[in-house]
N, C-alpha and C positions, 0 to 999 in steps of 0.2 A: 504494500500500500504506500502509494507516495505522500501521502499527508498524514498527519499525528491521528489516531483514532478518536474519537471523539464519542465520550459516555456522556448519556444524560440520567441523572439521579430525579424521581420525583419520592417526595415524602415530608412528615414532618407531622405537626398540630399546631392548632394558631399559637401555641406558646413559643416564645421564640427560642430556638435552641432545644428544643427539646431529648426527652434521650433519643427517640425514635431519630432526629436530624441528626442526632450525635452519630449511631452508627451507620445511617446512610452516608454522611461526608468523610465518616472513615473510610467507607468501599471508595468512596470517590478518591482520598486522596491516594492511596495503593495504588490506583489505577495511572494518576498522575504521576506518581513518583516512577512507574513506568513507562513514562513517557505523552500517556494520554493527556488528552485538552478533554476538560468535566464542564458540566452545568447542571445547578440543582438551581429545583424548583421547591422549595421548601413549602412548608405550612401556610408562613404567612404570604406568600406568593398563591398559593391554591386555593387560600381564602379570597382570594379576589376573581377567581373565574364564576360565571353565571356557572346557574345550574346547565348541564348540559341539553339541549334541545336540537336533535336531531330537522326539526323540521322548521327550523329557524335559519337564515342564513347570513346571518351577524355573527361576528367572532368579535370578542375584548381584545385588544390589547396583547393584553396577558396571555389571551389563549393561542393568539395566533404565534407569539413568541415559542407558547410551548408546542404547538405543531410544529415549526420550525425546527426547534429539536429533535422533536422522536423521528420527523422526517428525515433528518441531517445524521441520527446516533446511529454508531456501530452497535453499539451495545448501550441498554436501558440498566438501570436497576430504580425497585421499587420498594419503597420500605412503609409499615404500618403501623401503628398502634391497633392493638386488638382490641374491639369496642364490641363487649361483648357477642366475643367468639369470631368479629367477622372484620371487613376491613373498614378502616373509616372513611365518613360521606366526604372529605375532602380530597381524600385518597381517588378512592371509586370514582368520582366526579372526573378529578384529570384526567383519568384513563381514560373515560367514558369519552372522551373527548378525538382518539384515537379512530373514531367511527366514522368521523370526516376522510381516514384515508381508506375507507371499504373500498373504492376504487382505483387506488394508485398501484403501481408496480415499485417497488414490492409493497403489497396491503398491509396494512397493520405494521406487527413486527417481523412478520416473516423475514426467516434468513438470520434472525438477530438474538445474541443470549442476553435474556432476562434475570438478573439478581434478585432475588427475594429475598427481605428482611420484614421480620414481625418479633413487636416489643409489645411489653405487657407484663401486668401483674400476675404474674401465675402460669403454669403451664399449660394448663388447658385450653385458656383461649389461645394465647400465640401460636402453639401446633395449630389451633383451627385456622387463625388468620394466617398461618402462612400455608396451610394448603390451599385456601382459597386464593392466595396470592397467585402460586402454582399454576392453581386452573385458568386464572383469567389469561396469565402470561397463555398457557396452550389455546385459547378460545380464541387471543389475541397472534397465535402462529408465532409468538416465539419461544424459542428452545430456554424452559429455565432450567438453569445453570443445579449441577447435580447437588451442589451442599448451596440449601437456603437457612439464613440463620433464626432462630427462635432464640429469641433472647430476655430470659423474666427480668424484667427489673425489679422484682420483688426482694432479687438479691442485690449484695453491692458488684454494681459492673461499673460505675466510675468516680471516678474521686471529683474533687471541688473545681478543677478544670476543666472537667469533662472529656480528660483522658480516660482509656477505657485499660480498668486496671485488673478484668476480669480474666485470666487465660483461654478459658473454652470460648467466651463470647469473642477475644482478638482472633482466635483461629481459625471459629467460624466468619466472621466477615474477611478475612485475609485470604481464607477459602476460596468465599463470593468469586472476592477481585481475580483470585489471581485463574479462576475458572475460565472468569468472563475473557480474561488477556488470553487463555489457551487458547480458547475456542476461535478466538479472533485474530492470531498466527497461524492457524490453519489458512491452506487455501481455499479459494471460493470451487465449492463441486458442480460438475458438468453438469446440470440440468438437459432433464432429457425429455422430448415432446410428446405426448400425450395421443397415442397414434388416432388417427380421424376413423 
């Protein structure tokens, strides 16, 4: 590839910094410190998209920046807070937003690895919202990446920086990144035509 890869992170909550943004910018900067050019679209960024409406054909701002990205990334990653078991409406919304490329080449994310990351009090929801992460990535045709991270904040995973001082939660998002980098060292595969 002749140009720097380019991920795009979307996640967060309207709080600013949150830990969910904490371990999303961590996959981001791994990826950067590989060489990639990142852009995240945090909380307080996704709080300012309309609800999505399909049959509307006004875009914010905001939204069209972030179509711009998913259109433009090699690789996405998406992270969540688990709001009771599932992902959150700020979350879901961006995504939702994805539905504008039903007809471009390549659609959606096809072709492209998906990071998943889901934080939350407890283990149950987060395993839920990161499967559900999972599924949208596959609904959405892209490949997520084999280890997606579940992360309880119920335990301590950072100190008063917001360094992440957890060992299994750094290994898992270091995982993420450095899947997404594999995946996207590879070369691109012959696609083959669909006989008539």
């Amino acid at each position: 590839m002749s140009r720097p890869l380019y991920i795009v992170g979307i996640g967060g909550t309207t709080r600013a910094v949150s830990s969910t943004e904490h371990a999303l910018r961590y996959v981001l900067r791994v990826c950067a410190q590989a060489g990639a050019q990142t852009e995240c679209f945090n909380g307080p960024v996704l709080a300012t998209l309309p609800y999505y409406a399909p049959e509307l054909p006004f875009r914010s701002e905001e939204a069209l920046r972030l179509l711009a990205g998913l259109r433009r990334a090699d690789g996405i990653v998406i992270a969540s807070s688990s709001y009771h078991g599932g992902l959150s409406g700020l979350v879901k919304n961006a995504i939702d937003y994805a539905e504008d490329m039903r007809e471009e080449d390549p659609c959606y994310f096809s072709g492209r690895p998906v990071g998943c990351i889901a934080t939350g009090a407890g283990w149950q929801g987060v395993v839920a919202t990161l499967k559900a992460l999972r599924d949208v990535a596959h609904a959405l045709r892209g490949w997520p990446t084999p280890m997606g991270a579940a992360i309880n904040t119920a335990q301590t995973i950072y100190d008063a920086d917001g360094d992440i001082v957890d060992v299994k939660a750094r290994f898992q998002l270091t995982t993420v990144a450095n899947e997404m980098l594999t995946f996207l060292d590879r070369p691109a595969p012959r696609l083959v035509a669909i006989p008539q």
